[in-house]
RORO-368615 format. One record per residue (C-alpha): residue number from 1; residue in one letter; z, y, x. Coordinates in Angstrom, 1 decimal, decimal comma. Each point is the difference from the previous one (the first is absolute). Layout:
<nodes>
<pos->NUM code->A up->Z north->Y east->X> .
...
</nodes>
This chain:
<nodes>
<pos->1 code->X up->-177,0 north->0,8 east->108,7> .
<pos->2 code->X up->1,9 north->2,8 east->-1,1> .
<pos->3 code->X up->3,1 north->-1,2 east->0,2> .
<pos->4 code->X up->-0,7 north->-2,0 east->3,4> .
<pos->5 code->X up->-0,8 north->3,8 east->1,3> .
<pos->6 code->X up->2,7 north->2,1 east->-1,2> .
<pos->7 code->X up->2,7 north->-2,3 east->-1,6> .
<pos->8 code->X up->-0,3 north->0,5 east->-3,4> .
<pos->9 code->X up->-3,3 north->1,0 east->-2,6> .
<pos->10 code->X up->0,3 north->1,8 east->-3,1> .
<pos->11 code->X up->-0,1 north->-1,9 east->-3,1> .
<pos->12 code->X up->-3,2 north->-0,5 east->-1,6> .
<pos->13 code->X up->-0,6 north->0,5 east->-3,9> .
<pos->14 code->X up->-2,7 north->-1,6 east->-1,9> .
<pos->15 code->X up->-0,8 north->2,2 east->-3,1> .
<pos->16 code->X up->-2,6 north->-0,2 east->-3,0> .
<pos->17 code->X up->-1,9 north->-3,0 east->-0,4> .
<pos->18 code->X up->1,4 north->-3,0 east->1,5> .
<pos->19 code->X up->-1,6 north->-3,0 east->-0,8> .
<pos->20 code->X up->-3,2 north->1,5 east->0,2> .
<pos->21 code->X up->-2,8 north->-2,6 east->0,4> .
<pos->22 code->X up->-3,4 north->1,2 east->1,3> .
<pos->23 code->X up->-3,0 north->-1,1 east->2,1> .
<pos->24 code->X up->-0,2 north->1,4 east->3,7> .
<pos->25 code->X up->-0,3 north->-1,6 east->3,5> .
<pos->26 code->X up->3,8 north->-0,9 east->0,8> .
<pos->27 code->X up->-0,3 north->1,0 east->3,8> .
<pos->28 code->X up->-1,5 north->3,5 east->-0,5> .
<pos->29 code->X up->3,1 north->1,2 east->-2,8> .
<pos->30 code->X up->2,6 north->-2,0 east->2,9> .
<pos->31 code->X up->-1,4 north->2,4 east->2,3> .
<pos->32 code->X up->-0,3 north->3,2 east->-1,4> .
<pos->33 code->X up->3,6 north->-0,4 east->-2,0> .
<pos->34 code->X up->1,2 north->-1,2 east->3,7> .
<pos->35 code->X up->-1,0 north->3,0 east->1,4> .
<pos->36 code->X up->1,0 north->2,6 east->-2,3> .
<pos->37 code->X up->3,9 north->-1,6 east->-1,0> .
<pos->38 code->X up->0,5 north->-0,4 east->4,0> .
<pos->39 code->X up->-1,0 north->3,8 east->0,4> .
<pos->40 code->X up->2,5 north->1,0 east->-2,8> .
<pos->41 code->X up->2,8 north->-2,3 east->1,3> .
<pos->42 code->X up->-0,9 north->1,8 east->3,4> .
<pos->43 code->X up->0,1 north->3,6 east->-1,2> .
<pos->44 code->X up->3,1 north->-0,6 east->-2,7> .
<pos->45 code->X up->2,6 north->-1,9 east->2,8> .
<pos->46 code->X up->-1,7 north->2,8 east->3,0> .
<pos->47 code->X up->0,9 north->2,8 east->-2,5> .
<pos->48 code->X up->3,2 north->-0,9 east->-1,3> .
<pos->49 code->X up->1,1 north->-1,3 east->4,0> .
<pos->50 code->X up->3,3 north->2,4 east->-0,1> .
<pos->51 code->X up->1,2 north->-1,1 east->-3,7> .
<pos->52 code->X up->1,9 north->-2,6 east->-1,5> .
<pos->53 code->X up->-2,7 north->-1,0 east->-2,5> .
<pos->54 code->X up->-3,6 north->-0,2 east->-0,4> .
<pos->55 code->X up->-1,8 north->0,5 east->-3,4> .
<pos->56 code->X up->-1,7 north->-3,0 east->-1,2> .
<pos->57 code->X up->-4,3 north->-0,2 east->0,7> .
<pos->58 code->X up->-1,8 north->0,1 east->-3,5> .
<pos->59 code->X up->-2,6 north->-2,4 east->-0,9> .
<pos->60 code->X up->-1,5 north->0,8 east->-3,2> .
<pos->61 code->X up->-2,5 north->-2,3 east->-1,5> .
<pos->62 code->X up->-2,7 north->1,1 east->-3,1> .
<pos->63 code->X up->-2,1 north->-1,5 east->-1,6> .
<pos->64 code->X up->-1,9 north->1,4 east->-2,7> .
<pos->65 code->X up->-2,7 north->-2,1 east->-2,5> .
<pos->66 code->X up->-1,7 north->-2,5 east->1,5> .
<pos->67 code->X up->-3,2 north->1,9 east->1,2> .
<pos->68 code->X up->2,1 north->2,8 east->1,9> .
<pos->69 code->X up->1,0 north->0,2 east->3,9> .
<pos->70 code->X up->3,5 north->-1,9 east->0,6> .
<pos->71 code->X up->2,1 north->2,9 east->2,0> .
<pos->72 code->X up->3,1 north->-0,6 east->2,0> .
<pos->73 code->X up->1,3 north->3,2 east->1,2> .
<pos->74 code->X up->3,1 north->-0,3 east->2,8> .
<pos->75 code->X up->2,4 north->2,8 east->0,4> .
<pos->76 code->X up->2,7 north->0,8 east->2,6> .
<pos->77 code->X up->2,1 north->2,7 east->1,1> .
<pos->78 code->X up->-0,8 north->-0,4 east->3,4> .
<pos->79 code->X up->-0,3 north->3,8 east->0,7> .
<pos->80 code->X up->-3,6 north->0,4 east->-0,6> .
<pos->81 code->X up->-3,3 north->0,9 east->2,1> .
<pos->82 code->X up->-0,5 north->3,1 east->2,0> .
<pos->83 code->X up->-2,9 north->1,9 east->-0,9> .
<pos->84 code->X up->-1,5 north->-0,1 east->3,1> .
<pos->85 code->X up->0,1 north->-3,9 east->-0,2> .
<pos->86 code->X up->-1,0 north->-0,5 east->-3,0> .
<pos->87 code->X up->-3,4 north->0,9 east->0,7> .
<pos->88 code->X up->-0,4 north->-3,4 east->2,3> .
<pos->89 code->X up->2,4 north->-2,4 east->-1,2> .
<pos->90 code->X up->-3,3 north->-1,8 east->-0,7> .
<pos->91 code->X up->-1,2 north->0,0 east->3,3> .
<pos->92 code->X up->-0,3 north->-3,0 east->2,4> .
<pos->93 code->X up->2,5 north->0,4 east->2,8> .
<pos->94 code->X up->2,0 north->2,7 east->-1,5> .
<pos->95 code->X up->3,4 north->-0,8 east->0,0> .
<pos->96 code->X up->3,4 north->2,5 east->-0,8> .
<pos->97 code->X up->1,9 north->-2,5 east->1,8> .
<pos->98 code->X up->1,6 north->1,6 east->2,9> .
<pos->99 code->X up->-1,2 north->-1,1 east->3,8> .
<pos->100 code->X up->3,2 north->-1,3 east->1,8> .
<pos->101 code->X up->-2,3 north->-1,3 east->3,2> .
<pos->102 code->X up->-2,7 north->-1,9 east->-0,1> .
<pos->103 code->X up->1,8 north->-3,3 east->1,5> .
<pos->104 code->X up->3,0 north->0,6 east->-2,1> .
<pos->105 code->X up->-2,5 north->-0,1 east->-3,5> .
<pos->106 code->X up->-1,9 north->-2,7 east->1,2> .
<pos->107 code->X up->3,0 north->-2,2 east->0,4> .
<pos->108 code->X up->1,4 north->1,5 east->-3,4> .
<pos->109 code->X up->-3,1 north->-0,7 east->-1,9> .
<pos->110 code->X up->0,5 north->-3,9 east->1,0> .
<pos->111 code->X up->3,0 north->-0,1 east->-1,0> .
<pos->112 code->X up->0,1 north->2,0 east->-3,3> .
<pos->113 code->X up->-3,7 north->1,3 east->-1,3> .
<pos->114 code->X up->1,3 north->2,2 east->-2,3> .
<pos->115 code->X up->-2,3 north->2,8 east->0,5> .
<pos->116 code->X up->-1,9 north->2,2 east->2,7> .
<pos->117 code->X up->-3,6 north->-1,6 east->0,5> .
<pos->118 code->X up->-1,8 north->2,6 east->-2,2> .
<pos->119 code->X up->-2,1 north->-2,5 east->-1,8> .
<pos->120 code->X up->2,0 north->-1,2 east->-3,1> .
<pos->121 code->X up->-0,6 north->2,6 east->-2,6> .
<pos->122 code->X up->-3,5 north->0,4 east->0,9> .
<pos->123 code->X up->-0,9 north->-3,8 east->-0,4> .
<pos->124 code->X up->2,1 north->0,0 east->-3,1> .
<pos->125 code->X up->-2,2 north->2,5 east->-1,9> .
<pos->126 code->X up->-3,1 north->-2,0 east->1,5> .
<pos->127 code->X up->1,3 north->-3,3 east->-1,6> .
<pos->128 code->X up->0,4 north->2,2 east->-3,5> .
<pos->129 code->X up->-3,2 north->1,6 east->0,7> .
<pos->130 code->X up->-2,2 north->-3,2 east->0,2> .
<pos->131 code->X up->0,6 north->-0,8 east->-3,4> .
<pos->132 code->X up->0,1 north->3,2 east->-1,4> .
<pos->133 code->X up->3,1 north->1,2 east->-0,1> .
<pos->134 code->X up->2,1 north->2,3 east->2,1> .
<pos->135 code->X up->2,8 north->0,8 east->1,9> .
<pos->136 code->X up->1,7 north->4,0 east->-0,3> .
<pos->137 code->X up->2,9 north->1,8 east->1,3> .
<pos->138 code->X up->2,1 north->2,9 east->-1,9> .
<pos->139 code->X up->2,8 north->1,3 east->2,2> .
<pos->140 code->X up->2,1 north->2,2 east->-0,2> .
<pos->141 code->X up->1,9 north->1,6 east->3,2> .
<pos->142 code->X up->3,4 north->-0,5 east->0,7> .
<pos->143 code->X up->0,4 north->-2,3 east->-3,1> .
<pos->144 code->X up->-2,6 north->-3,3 east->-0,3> .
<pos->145 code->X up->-3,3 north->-1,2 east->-0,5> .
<pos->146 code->X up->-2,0 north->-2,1 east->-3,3> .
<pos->147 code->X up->-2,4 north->-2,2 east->1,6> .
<pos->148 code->X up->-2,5 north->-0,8 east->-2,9> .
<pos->149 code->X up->-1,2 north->-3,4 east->-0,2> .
<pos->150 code->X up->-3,2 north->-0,3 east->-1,6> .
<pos->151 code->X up->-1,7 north->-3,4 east->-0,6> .
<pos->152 code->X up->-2,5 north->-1,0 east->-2,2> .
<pos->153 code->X up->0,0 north->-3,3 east->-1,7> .
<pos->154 code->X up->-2,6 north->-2,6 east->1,2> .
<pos->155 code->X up->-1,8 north->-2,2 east->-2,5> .
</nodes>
């Protein structure tokens, strides 16, 4: 998707645990891993628009005993979060993608629904939520966010 919108997508590192092996509903880690990487792919190539290269999107996997919360924590150097927005990037419809015309986004999201409906990060901490885990944000401005990743493992 990201490189269908811009061109090109950073490259994306897989770090930590690899072969991992756990218990959890397939669907709900697709969608919460979907949503976070495709924000970080937007931020990092958005970001780093007027250079030649883009820093690679982090994907760090850990996993401690068997009884303990698998985390995957995604970083990027996709310039951050304001302040301001970082108070509702959990809120449904909120969106820091910029409005070009209504028309003009409509036709955009059809083609290329990379971002801009406000709903993704919200209904990926929900999926995490359900089964007890969660879904956090560090950022910091002008550099790149850590989405945390928490899930816990099913039995």
């Amino acid at each position: 998707m990201c490189e269908r919108k811009y061109g090109y997508a950073p490259h994306v590192e897989f770090l930590g645990e690899k072969n991992l092996s756990f218990s959890y509903i397939p669907s709900h880690l697709y969608y919460i891993l979907f949503e976070v990487i495709k924000n970080s792919l937007r931020a990092t190539v958005e970001h780093h628009v007027s250079e030649s290269h883009c820093p690679p999107v982090k994907v760090v996997i850990g996993d401690g005993e068997q009884s303990e919360d698998v985390v995957i924590k995604v970083s990027d150097e996709g310039g951050g979060i304001s302040k301001p927005n970082m108070h509702r990037v959990f809120s449904y419809l909120f969106t820091t993608v910029r409005d070009s015309g209504k028309s003009e986004k409509l036709m955009d999201q059809a083609q290329n629904p990379l971002a801009g409906l406000g709903y993704g990060l919200p209904l990926a901490r929900c999926h995490a939520r359900y089964f007890h885990g969660d879904l956090e944000l560090r950022t910091i401005a002008g550099y790149g966010t850590d989405a945390y990743v928490t899930l816990q493992r099913l039995s």
